[in-house]
C-alpha positions in Angstrom: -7.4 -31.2 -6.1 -3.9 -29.7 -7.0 -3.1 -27.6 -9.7 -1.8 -29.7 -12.6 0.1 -26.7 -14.3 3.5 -25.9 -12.4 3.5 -21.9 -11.8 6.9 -20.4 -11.6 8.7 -16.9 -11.5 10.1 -15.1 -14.5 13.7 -14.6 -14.6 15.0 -11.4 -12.3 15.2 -8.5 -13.6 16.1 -5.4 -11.5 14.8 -2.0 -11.9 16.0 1.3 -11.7 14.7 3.7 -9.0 16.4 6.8 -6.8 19.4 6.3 -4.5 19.0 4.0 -1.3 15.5 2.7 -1.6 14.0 2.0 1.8 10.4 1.1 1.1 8.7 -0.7 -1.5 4.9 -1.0 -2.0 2.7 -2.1 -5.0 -0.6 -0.9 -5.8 -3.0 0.2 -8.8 -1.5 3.8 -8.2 -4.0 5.4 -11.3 -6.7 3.2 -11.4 -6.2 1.7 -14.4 -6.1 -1.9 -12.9 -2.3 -2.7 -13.4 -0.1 -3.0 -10.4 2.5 -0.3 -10.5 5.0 0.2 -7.9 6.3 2.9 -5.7 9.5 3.2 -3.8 10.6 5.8 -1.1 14.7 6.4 -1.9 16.2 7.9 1.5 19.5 9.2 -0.1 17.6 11.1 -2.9 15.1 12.2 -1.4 12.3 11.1 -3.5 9.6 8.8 -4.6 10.1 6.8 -7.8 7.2 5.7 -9.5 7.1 3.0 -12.1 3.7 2.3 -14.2 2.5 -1.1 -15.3 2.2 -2.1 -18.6 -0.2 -4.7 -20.2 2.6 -7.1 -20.9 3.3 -7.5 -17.2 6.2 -5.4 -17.1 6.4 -1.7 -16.0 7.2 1.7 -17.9 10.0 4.2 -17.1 9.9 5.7 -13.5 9.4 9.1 -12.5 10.9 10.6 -9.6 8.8 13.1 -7.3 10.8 14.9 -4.4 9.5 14.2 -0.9 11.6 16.5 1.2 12.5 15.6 4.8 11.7 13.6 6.3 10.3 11.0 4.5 7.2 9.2 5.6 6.5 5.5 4.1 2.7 5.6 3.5 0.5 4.2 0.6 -3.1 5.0 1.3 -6.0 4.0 -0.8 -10.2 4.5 -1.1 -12.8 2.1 -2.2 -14.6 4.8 -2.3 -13.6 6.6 -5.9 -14.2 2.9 -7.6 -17.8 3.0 -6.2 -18.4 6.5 -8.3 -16.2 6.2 -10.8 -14.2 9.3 -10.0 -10.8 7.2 -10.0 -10.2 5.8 -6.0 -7.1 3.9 -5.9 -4.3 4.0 -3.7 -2.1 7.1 -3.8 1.4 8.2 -2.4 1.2 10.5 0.6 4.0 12.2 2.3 
């Protein structure tokens, strides 16, 4: 049977990060079961990390320097949910 309710997209709405992003990747970065969202920025040099809120929306980003080069890798372990010591997918460089 097909969904009676019609499910749509929010209107776009851009978001800040560093200079010349080149990778994007979503994830529960701190465990707190929000997807947040990381982006690798090629001309800055940097990661920018943006949070997600309750409402669906995400906080302010912070920037972390990656150096060069940059590589584009989001890791994550089931592992840390198992325990209870955190887990969740972190940035690596």
């Amino acid at each position: 049977m097909l969904l009676a309710r019609r499910r749509t997209f929010g209107a776009k709405r851009d978001i800040a990060t560093g200079s010349n992003p080149v990778f994007v990747a979503i994830g529960d970065l701190n465990g707190d079961g929000r997807s947040d969202v990381v982006a690798v920025n090629s001309n800055s040099n940097s990661a920018s990390v943006l949070l997600g809120d309750s409402n669906g929306t995400f906080g302010a980003k912070t920037d972390y320097g990656t150096g060069e080069p940059q590589f584009h890798c989001i890791g994550g372990s089931e592992r840390g949910r198992e325990t209870g010591t955190g887990g969740g997918e972190q940035l690596l460089q």
